[in-house]
Structure formats: structure tokens, C-alpha cells
N, C-alpha and C positions, 0 to 999 in steps of 0.2 A: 834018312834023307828022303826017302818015300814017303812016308810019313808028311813030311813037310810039304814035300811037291804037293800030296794031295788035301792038305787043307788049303793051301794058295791055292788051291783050283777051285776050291769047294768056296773059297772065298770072291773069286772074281766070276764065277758063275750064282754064286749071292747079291752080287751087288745091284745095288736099287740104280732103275734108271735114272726115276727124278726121284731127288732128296729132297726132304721138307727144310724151307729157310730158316736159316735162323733169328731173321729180323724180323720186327713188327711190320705188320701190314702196313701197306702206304693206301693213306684214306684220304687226302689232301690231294688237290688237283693242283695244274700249274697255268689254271684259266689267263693270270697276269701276266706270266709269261709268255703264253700263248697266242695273247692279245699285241705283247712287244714285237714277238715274231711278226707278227702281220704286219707292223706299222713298219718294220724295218726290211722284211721281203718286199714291202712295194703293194700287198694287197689292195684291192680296192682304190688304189693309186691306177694312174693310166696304165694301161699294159705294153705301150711301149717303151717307155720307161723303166718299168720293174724289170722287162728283159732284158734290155741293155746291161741292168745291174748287175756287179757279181757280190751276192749277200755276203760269200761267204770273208772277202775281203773287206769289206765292211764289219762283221762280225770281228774280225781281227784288228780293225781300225780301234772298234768299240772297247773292248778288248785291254788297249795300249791307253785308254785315258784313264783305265780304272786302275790305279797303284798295285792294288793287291795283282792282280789279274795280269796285268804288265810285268812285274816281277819274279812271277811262278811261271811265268810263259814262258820268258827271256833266261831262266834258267833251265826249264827242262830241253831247249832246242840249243842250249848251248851245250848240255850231257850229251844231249842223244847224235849229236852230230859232231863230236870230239872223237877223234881217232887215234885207237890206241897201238897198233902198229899197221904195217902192212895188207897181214893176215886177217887183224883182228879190228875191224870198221869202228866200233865204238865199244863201251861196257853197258852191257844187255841189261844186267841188273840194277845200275846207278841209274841209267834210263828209266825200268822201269818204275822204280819208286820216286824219283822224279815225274814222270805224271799220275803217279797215285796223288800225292802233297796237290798238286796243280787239280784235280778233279773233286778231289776232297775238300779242299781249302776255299775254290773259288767260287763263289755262286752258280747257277744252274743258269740265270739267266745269258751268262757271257760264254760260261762252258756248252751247254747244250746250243747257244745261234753259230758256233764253231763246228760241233760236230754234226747239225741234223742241218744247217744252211739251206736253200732248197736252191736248187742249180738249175740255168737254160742255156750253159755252155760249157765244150770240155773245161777250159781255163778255171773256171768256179768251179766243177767236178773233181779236178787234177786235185786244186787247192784245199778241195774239203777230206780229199783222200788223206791228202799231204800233211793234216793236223798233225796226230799222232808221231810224226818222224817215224815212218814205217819201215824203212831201211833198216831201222835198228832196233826197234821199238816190237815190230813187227814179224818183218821177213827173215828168212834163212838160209842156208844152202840147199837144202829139202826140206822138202812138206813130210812133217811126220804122221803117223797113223791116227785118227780123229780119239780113238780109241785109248792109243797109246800116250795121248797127248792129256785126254782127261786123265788118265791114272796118275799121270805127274803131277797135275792141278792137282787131284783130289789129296794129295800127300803132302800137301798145304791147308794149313786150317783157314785162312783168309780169302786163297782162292775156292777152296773147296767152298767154302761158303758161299763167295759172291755165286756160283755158277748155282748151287742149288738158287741161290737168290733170283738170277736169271729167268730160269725154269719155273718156278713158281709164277711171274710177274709177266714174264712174256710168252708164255704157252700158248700156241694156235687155240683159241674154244670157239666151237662152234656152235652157244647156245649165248652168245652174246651178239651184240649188232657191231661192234667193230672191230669183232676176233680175237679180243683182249680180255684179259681174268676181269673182272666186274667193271668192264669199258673203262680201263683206268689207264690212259695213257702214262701219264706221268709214271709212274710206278714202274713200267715196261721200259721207260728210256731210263730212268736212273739205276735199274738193274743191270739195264745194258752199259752207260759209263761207269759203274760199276768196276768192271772187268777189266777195264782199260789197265794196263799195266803189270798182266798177271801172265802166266807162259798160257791161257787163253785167252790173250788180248786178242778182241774181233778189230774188224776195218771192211772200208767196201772194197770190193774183189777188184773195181776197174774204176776208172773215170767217167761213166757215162751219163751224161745229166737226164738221162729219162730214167733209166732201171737202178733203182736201188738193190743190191744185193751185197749181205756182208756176209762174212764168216772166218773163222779163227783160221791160222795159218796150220792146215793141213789135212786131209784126204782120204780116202779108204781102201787105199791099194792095201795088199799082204793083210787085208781082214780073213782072211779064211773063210772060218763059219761064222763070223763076226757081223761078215759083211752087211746083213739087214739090219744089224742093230745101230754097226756104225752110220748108215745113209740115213736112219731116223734120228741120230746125232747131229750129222751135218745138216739135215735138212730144219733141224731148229733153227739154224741162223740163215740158212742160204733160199729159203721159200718157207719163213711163216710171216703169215700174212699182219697178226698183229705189229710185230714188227714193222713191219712196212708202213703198214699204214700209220702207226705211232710217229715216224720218223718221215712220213709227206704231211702230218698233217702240225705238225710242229716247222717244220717248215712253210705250210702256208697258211699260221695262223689260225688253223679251222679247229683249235677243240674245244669239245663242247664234252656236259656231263656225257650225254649218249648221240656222237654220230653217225645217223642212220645209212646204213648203204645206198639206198635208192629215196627216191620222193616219199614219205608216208602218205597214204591216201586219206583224207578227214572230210566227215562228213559236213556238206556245205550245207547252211541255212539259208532261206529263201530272206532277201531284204527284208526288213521292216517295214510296212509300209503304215505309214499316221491317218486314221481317217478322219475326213474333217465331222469337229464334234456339231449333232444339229441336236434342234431341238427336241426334247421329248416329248411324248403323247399327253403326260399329265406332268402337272406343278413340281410333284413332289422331287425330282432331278433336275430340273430346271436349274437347280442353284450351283448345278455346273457350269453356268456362265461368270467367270469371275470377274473380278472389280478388274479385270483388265480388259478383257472385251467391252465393256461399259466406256472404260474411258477411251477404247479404240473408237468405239460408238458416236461418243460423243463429238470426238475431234472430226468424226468422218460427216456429219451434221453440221457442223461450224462450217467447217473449212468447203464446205461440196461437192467433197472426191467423190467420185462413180464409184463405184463397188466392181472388182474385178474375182479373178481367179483364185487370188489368193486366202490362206490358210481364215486369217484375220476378218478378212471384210466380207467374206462366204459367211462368216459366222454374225456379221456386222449388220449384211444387208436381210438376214435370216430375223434376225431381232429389229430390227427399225420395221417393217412389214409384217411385224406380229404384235396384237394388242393380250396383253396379261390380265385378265381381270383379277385384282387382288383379292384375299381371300376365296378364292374359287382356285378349283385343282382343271379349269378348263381356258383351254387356249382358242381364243378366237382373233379370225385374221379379218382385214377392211372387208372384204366381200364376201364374211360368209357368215354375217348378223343373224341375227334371229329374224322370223318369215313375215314373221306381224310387224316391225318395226318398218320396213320395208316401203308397205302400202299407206300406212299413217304417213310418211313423210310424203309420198304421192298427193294424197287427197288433201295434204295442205297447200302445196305447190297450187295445185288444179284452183284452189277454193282463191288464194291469191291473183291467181291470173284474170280469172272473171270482175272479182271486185273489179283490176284496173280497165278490163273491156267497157264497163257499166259505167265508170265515169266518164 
């Protein structure tokens, strides 16, 4: 008997906090989903509208037109709230495999805008609590020890699994930017419905539409020397932050591969700015003027626009007031000829004018 007692001891002062999952990694995001959410929260919609709204009755609307979805609903709330006598409120168990079939079965899109809806009144808060049929699904007549409660899980191979599942997917890290094992929301919420229907079915502690806080039904009274292990227990579901934030930001449409906490800082680059192209000193680049300046050119000669400010006619009035001597790598403009041609046209001038004084 000794004997005994001391391997159980030897065995639950063994035991591993976090278990490794036994499912494959979730590498798939729920960007599409997370995009419906938005469009169905009211995102980007006027905001006093989306307030008014309560998503998560809509989520339920939604819900009621999808066959499957309507079916697995309408039965599990028909179990979980059948009363089997007096004493005994409803059957815990028929319940809860009633919303395993309903979570497993039914798309993520219709299941997750039920359970993560994002609330701005108790009424939607209540509502979104109220999913699960937590009376019986849920609640108790005492909260048992967080401790005591995993050992139960864990003597289940399906629950035991989903929680290591849990634990692996929604782990507080603090070398991520959204607190989640490789920023992977998706992964963290389907871990978490997951659970739904197992003796650690989580839920949110209260109605409040601003504080999200959930965690399984029960507590860390009669830890003894437990106690720090148990409050790092509870504190997986009742203050981590991946969590949280997987479950506000599926409610308001926001995920993305990696959502940053605060603004990222990026280096800004000064405009562009276009210089206007002029001429160059010699020929040989000249032929940067193309055939479309020309016929800018030419229209601007026909027609007898002025030459302004612009990109085009800077470049227009730059070429009509420059003469190109072909074959020569030299550009000469009206007034700035050769020195000797100059005075020859003078002394012709002069020699004309006398002729006509003399007749």
C-alpha cells in the first residue's frame, strides 16, 4: 500500500506541465474568415450602426439559414436544456457530446462568429456567454480545484489531448508580435473550441462587453503547495494575452499574417521629384528629345500657344529658340552667331542705305 501511495506521488510530482500536441500544426490562416467577420461586425461600416448591432444575434441568425448548422444547433440546446429531474438540471454528458458533433461538424465560419462575436452591449455579451448552454454544459454546484479538474481531463485521451492542444497553440510568447505561437491566430481559437464539451469546457467568466476573460469552471482553493502551479494553470485562460487578442481580433475582422502592436516606424523617402529635361551642352544626347516633343513642338508653332510653365512647352520653347547645326556636335542659339558674321551683315546694311541717299 505504501508502495503504491509512493509511486502516485512519484507520478503526479512527474507530471509535465505542457504536453506536446498530438495534432499536426495548424499552418493555414482564417484570413477569409476573418474578412466575413468584419463585414458582419459592421467594420468599416458607420460606427453608429455597427453599435447599435448585436453581432452576436446575427451570428445566430446566420447560423439558422445554414441547414447543417441549424440542425446541430437545434439539437444540442434542445439536450443541454432537457431536465432530467428535479435535482438533476439536465445530462452533463449527452450535452456535452452534443457540442463536440456541433463544433466538429459545423464550419468555423458560423461556429467561431457565435463564439468570438464582438459585443458593445451587455444584451450581445449575455448572448455570446449564453452559446454553450452554460448551465449545464458548463456550471456546477462548486468550482472544483483547477488542479483536480485537469487530472480528470487528463484520464481522458480526447480531452487530454485537446488541452495539450490548447497549450501548445495558445501559449502566452513573448518573442512574437501578437503573443501567439508563430502569430497564428487561427490555430489558437480552434484549440480553444476545441475544448468545448470536455469536463475543461472554458467560457467567458461574466457578460461584460469590454473585458474578455474566460476560463474553465474552477479555482485554486485547497492547492496547498500546489497553489503556484495551479494560478499558472488558471492564468492560461484567465490573463493570456494571445488569447485575447486572437478572440478581439476575430471579432473585429483585423487579422492579418502578423498584427503589429503599436504603429511600425518605416523609413519615409523624400518625393520624387522629375526634372525638366533641357538641352545638353553637346549633340551627342541631344537625341533625348523624342518624336514627341517634336510634334509637341510643332503643334505649338501652328497653333501659336505661348509657352508656359509646363513639363512640355519648357522643353518646346527650349528647342524653337535653339538652332542645331547638323552634323556639328555644337549648339548655337539666334544671338550668339559667330563675331565675324556679325559686322558683314552691317556693312551691307550701311553700303544699301547710301546707294538710296545718292539717288
Amino acid at each position: 500500500m505504501i508502495l503504491a501511495n509512493a509511486f502516485c506521488l512519484f507520478f503526479f510530482l512527474g507530471e509535465e506541465f505542457y504536453e506536446a500536441s498530438p495534432y499536426e500544426p495548424v499552418t493555414s490562416r482564417l484570413s477569409d474568415i476573418f474578412r466575413l467577420a468584419s463585414i458582419f461586425s459592421g467594420t468599416g461600416a458607420d460606427p453608429v450602426v455597427s453599435a447599435k448591432s448585436n453581432h452576436c444575434l446575427d451570428a445566430a441568425k446566420a447560423c439558422n439559414l445554414n441547414d447543417n448548422c441549424k440542425k446541430l444547433r437545434s439539437s444540442y440546446i434542445s439536450i443541454c436544456n432537457r431536465e432530467i429531474s428535479p435535482t438533476e438540471r439536465c445530462n452533463r454528458r449527452k450535452c456535452h457530446k452534443a457540442l463536440r458533433q456541433f463544433f466538429d461538424r459545423v464550419p468555423s465560419e458560423f461556429t467561431y462568429r457565435m463564439l468570438f462575436c464582438s459585443c458593445q452591449d451587455l444584451a450581445c455579451a449575455e448572448r455570446r456567454r449564453q452559446t454553450i448552454l452554460p448551465s449545464c454544459s458548463y456550471e456546477d454546484k462548486e468550482k472544483p480545484n483547477c488542479l483536480d479538474l485537469r487530472g480528470v481531463c487528463r484520464t481522458d485521451h480526447l480531452c487530454r489531448s485537446r488541452l495539450a492542444d490548447f497549450h501548445a497553440n495558445c501559449r502566452a510568447s513573448y518573442h512574437t508580435v501578437t503573443s501567439c505561437p508563430a502569430d497564428n491566430y487561427q490555430a489558437c481559437l480552434g484549440s480553444y473550441a476545441g475544448m468545448i464539451g470536455f469536463d475543461m469546457t472554458p467560457n467567458y467568466v461574466d457578460s461584460s462587453p469590454t473585458g474578455i476573460v474566460v476560463s474553465p469552471w474552477c479555482n485554486c482553493r485547497g492547492s496547498g503547495n500546489m497553489e503556484e502551479e495551479c494560478e499558472k494553470f488558471l492564468r492560461d485562460f484567465t490573463e493570456n494575452p494571445c488569447l485575447r487578442n486572437a478572440i478581439q481580433a476575430f471579432g473585429n475582422g483585423t487579422d492579418v499574417n502578423v498584427s503589429p502592436k503599436g504603429p511600425s516606424l518605416q523609413a519615409t523617402q523624400a518625393p520624387r521629384v522629375e526634372k525638366t529635361p533641357s538641352l545638353p551642352d553637346d549633340l551627342s544626347d541631344s537625341t533625348g528629345l523624342g518624336t514627341s516633343v517634336i510634334t509637341t513642338c510643332t503643334s505649338v508653332q501652328e497653333q501659336g500657344l505661348k509657352a508656359n510653365n509646363s513639363k512640355e512647352l519648357s522643353m518646346c520653347f527650349t528647342e524653337l529658340t535653339t538652332n542645331i547645326i547638323p552634323g556639328s556636335n555644337k549648339v548655337i542659339k539666334p544671338n550668339s552667331g559667330p563675331s565675324r558674321a556679325r559686322p558683314s551683315a552691317a556693312l551691307t546694311m550701311l553700303s544699301v542705305l547710301m546707294l538710296k541717299l545718292a539717288l
